[in-house]
C-alpha positions as CSV (number, residue, x, y, z in Angstrom):
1,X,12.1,10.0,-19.2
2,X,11.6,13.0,-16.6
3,X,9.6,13.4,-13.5
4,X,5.9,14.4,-14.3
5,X,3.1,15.8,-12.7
6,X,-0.3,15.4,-14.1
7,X,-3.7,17.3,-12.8
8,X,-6.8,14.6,-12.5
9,X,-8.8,15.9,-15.4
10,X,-11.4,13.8,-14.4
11,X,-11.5,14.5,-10.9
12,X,-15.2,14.5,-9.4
13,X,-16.2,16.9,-6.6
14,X,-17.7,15.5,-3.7
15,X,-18.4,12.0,-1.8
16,X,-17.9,9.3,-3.7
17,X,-19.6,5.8,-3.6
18,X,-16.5,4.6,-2.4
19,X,-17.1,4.2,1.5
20,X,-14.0,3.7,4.5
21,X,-15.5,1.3,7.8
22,X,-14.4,1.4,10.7
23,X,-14.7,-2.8,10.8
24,X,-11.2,-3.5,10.1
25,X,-9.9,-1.7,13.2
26,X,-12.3,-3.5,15.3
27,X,-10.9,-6.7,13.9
28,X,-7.3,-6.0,14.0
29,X,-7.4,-5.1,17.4
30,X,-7.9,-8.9,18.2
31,X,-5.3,-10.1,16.3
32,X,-1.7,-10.9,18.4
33,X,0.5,-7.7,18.5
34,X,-1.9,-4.8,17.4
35,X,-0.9,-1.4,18.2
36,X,-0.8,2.1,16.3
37,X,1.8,2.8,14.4
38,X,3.6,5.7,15.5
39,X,2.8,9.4,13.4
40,X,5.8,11.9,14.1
41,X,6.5,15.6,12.2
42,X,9.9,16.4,11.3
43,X,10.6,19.6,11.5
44,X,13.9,19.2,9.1
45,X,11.7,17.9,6.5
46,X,9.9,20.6,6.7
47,X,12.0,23.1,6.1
48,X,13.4,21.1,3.4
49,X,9.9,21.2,1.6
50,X,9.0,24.9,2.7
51,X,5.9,24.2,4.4
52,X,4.9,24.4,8.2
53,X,4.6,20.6,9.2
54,X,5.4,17.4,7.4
55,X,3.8,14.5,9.4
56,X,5.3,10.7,9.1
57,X,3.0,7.5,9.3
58,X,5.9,5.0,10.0
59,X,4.5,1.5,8.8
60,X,8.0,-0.1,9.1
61,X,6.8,-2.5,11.5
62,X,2.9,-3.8,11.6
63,X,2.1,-6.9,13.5
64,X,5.9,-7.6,13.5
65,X,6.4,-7.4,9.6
66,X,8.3,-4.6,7.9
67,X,5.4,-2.6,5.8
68,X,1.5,-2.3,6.1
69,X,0.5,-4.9,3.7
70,X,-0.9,-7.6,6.2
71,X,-3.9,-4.9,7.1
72,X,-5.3,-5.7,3.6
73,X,-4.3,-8.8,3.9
74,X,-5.5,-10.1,7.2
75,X,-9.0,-8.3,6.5
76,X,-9.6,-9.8,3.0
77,X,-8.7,-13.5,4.1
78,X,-11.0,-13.0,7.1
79,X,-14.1,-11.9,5.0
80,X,-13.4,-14.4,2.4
81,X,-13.1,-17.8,4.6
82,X,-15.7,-16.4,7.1
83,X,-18.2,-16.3,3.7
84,X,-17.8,-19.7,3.5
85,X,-18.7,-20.8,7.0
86,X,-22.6,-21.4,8.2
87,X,-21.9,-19.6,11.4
88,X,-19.3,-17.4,12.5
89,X,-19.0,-18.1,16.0
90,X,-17.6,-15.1,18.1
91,X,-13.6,-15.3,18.9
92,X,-11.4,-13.3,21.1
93,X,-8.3,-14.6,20.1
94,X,-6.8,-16.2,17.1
95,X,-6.3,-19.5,17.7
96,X,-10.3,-19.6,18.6
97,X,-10.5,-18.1,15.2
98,X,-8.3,-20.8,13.5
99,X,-10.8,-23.3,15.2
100,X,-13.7,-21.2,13.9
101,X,-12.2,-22.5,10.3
102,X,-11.8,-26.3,10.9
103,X,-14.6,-27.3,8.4
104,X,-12.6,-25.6,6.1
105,X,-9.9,-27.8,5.9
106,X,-8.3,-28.4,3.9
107,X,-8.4,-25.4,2.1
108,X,-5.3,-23.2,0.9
109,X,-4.4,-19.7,0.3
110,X,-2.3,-18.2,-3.0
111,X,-1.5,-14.8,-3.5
112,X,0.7,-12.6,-6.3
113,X,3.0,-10.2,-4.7
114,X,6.1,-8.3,-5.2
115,X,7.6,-8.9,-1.8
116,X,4.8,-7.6,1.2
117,X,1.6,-8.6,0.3
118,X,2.6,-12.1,-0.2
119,X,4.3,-12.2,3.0
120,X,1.4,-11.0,4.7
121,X,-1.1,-13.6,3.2
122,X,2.0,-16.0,4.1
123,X,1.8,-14.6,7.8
124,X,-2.1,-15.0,8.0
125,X,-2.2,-18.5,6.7
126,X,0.6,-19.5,9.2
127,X,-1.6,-17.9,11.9
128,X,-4.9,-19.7,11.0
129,X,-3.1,-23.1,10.3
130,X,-3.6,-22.6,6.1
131,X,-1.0,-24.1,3.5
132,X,-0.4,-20.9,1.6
133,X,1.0,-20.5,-2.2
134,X,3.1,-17.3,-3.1
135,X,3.7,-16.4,-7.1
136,X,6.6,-13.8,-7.4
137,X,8.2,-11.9,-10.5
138,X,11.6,-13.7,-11.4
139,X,13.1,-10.9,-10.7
140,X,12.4,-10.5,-7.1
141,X,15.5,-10.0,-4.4
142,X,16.3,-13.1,-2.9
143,X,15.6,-11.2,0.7
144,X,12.4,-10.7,-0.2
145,X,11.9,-14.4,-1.2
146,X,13.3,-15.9,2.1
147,X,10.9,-13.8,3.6
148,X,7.9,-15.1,2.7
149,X,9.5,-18.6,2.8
150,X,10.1,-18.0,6.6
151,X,6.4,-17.2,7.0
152,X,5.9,-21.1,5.6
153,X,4.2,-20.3,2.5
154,X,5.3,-22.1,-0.8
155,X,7.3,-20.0,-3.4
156,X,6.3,-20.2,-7.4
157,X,9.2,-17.8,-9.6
158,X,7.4,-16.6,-12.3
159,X,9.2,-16.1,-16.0
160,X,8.0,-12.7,-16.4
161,X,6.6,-9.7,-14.6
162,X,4.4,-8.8,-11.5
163,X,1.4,-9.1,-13.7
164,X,2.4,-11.9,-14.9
165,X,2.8,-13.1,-11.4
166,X,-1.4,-11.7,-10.9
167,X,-2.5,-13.7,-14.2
168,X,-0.8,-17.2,-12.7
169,X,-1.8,-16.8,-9.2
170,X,-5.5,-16.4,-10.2
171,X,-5.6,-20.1,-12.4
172,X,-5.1,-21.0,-8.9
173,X,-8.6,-20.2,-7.4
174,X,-11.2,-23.4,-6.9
175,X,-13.1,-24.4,-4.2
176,X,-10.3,-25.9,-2.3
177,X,-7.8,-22.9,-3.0
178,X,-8.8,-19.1,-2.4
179,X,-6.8,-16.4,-4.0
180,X,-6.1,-13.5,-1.6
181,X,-5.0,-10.9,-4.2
182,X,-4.7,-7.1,-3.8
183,X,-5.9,-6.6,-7.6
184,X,-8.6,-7.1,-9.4
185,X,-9.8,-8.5,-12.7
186,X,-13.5,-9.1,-14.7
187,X,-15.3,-11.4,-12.6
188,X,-12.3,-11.5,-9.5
189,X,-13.7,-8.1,-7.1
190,X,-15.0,-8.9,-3.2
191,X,-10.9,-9.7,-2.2
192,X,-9.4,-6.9,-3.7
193,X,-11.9,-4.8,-2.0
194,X,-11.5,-6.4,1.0
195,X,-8.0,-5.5,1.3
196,X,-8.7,-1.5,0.2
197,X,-11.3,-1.5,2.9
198,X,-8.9,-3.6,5.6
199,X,-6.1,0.1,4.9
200,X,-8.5,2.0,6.5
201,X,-7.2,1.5,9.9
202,X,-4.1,3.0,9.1
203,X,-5.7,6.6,8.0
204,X,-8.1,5.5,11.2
205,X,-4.9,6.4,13.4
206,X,-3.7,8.8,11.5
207,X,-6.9,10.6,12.7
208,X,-6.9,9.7,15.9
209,X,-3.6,10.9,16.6
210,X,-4.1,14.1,14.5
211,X,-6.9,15.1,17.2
212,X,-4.4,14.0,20.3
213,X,-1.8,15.9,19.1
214,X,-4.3,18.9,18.3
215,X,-2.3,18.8,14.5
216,X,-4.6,19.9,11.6
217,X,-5.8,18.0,8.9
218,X,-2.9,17.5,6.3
219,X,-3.3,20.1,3.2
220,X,-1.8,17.3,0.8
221,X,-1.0,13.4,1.3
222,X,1.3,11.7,-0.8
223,X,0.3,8.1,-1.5
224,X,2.7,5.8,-3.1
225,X,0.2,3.7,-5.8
226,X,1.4,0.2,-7.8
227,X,-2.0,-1.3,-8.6
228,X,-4.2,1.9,-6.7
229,X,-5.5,-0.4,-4.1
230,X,-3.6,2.0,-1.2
231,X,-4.2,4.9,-3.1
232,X,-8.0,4.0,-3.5
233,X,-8.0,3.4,0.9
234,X,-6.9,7.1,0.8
235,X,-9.7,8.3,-1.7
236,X,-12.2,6.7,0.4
237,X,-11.3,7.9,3.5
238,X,-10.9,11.4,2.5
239,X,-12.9,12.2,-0.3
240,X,-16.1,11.8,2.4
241,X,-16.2,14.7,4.5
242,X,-12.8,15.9,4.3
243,X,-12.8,17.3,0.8
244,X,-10.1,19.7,1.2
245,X,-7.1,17.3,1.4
246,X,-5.2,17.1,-1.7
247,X,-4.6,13.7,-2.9
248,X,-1.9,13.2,-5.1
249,X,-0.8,9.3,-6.2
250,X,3.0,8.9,-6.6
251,X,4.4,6.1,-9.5
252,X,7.4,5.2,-10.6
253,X,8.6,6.3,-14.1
254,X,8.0,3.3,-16.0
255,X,5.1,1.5,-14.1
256,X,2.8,4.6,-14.3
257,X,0.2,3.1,-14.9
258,X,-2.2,5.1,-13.0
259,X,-0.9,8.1,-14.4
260,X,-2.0,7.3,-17.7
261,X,-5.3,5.6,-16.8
262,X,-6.0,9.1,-15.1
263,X,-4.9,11.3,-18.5
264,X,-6.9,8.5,-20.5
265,X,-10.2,8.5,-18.3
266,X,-9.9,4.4,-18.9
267,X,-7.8,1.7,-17.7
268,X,-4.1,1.6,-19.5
269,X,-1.6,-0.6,-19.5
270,X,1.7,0.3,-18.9
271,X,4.1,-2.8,-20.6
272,X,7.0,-4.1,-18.9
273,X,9.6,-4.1,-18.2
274,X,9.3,-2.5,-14.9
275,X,12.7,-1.7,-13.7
276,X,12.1,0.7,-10.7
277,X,13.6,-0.2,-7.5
278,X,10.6,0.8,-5.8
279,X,9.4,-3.0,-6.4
280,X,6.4,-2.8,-4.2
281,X,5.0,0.0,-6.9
282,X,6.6,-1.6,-10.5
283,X,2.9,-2.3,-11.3
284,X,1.3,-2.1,-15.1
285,X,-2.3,-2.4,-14.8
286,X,-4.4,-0.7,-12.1
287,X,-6.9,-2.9,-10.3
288,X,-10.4,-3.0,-11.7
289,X,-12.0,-2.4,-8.6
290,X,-9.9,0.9,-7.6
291,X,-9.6,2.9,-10.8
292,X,-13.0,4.0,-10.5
293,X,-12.2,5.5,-7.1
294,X,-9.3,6.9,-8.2
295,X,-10.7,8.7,-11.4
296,X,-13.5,10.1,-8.7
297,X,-11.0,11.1,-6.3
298,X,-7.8,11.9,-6.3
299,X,-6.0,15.3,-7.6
300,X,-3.1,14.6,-9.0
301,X,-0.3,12.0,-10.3
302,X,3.3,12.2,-10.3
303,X,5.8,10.0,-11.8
304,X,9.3,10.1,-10.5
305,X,12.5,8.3,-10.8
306,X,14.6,6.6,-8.7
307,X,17.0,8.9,-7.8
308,X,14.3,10.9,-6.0
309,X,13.6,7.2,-3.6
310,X,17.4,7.6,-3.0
311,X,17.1,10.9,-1.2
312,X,14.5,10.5,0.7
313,X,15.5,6.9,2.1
314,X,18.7,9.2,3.1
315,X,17.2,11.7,4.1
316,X,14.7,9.5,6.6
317,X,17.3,7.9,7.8
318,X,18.8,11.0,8.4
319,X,16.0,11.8,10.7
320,X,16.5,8.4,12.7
321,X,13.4,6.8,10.4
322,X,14.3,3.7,8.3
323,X,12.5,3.6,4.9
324,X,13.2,0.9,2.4
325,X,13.2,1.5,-1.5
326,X,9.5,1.3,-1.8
327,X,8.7,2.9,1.5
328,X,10.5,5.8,0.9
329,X,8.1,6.8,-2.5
330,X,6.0,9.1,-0.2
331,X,8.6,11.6,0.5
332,X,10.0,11.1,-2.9
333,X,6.6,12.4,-4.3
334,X,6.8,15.2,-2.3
335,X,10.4,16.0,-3.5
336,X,9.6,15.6,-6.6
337,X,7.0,18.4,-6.5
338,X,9.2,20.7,-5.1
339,X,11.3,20.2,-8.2
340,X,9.1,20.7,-10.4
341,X,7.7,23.8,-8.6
342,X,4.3,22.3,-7.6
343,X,4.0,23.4,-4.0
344,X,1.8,26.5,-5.3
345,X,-0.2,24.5,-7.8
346,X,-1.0,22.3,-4.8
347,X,-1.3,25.2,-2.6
348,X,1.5,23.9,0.0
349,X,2.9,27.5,1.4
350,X,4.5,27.8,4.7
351,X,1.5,26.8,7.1
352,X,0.6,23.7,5.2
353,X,0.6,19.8,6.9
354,X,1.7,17.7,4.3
355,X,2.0,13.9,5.2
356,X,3.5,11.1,3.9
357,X,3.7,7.6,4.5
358,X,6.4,5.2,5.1
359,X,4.6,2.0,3.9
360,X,7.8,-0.5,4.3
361,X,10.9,-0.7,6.2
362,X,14.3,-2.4,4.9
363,X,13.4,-5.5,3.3
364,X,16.2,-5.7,1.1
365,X,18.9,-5.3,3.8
366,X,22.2,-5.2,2.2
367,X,20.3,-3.0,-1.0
368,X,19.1,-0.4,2.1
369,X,23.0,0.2,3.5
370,X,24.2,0.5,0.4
371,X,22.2,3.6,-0.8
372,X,22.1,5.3,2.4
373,X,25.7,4.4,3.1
374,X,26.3,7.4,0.5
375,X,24.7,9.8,3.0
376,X,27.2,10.0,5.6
């Protein structure tokens, strides 16, 4: 199976329904530790992708965890316990908010993940005083597991798959247990939402910084996509009023499951096994809720294997930036392209801003030296 890149045939000129808010940011910046994550160009890069700027969102540390995930997260379990109170009294801090949820008690969380979501949700429940319930893949690294065990949360090893992981974590859901999940299924769509709109205020900061730094608006963004609920945050922040942008989803070779809802024009599902090491994106069914934004939206979608999240973890770390197997698929996308001799058919020629996002640091450890050992 080879690298592929695949034109949106459906893709839909113009806004789409799909909105961004600027909400989320207003709510993160209460919660303990907020602060932008840093945006940086790399010249080297660069040069190694012949265009004029490539621009790094780092996300390798957010709130104190090691990838973006708790923005979704923290956002979607606020909107969805807040629904259930009378009132929402007005907080400044989190423990006011935890207080806020008393006549909830004693309500639990439960979430599906392959390693960051599930320690996010694990995070926010710790903070708000919640018993929280994580389903994982059996296959999951035992450094991701301890993980999300060291945020409190319960761990349930699933006999199967990531979806399979999705399907057990949702029998959970009654009115004492409320499933945080970054998918979506018929009749399970205000969460998942929740946590597309709660990524907005990483592309946000990427705007904000763009304007400090007086750097134009990037010509193409590479967003790394397991179920589409990142890559649908990117469609709906730039696909309204910035229409220009290139948008191009990047899967690994045998979870593409995007890929082929895209050539389809319908939802497909992409069997396991999903053997990628880029875990965080071994997805096989896109979420309900954000393949419609992603038919609408984005340009293109390129599959790529392994090898090419090798070389750009080394070549990150080359350039002082630490990128775990997952994080790294941004780059990877955009070294994939190059091989394939894309950069024309996405227009990227030697004055184009392409950026690309580093969505986790090391959370396999010992995995992370080992590969990028072999650069030196």
């Amino acid at each position: 199976m080879n690298d592929e890149l695949l034109r949106n045939p459906h893709r839909r000129h113009g806004p789409i329904s799909f909105g961004s808010t600027r909400a989320p940011l207003q709510f993160h910046r209460k919660l303990p530790g907020y602060e932008a994550t840093p945006l940086v160009s790399v010249p080297a890069l660069a040069d190694l992708l012949g265009v004029g700027r490539v621009l790094i969102k780092i996300e390798s540390s957010r709130f104190g965890l090691p990838a973006f995930k708790i923005l979704g997260a923290s956002w979607a379990t606020y909107c969805a316990l807040t629904e259930s109170l009378t009132t929402v009294p007005e907080w400044h801090t989190i423990d006011e908010l935890a207080t806020a949820f008393n006549p909830l008690r004693p309500i639990s969380l439960a979430a599906a993940t392959d390693g960051n979501h599930g320690r996010a949700v694990a995070r926010m429940g710790n903070m708000l005083g919640f018993d929280v319930k994580i389903f994982v893949p059996g296959d999951m690294a035992a450094a991701r597991i301890n993980a999300i065990e060291s945020e409190g949360a319960e761990i349930v090893i699933v006999d199967g798959t990531y979806d399979d992981a999705v399907e057990q974590s949702g029998r959970e859901a009654s009115e004492r247990c409320v499933v945080i999940s970054d998918t979506s299924w018929p009749g399970y769509v205000d969460t998942p939402r929740r946590v597309i709109d709660g990524y907005a205020t990483m592309f946000v900061e990427i705007d904000d910084e763009l304007e400090r730094q007086g750097w134009p608006t990037p010509a193409a963004i590479f967003l790394p996509c397991g179920v589409g609920a990142f890559a649908a945050a990117g469609v709906a922040h730039y696909r309204n009023g910035i229409a220009n942008t290139t948008l191009i989803a990047v899967e690994p070779l045998d979870a593409a499951c995007v890929m082929e809802s895209l050539r389809a024009g319908e939802l497909v599902e992409v069997p396991g096994p999903h053997r990628s090491m880029m875990v965080g994106l071994n997805c096989g069914t896109p979420s309900l809720i954000a393949l419609p934004a992603l038919l609408d939206g984005l340009d293109f979608a390129l599959k790529i294997g392994d090898n090419r999240s090798s070389q750009a973890m080394r070549l990150l770390a080359a350039n002082s930036i630490i990128a775990g197997e997952t994080g790294s698929a941004s780059l990877a996308g955009a070294l994939g392209v190059l091989e394939l001799g894309g950069n024309s058919l996405l227009g990227l020629d030697g004055d184009a801003t392409v950026l690309c996002i580093v969505t986790e640091g090391a959370t396999d450890p010992i995995e992370y030296e080992r590969i990028v050992a072999t650069f030196a």
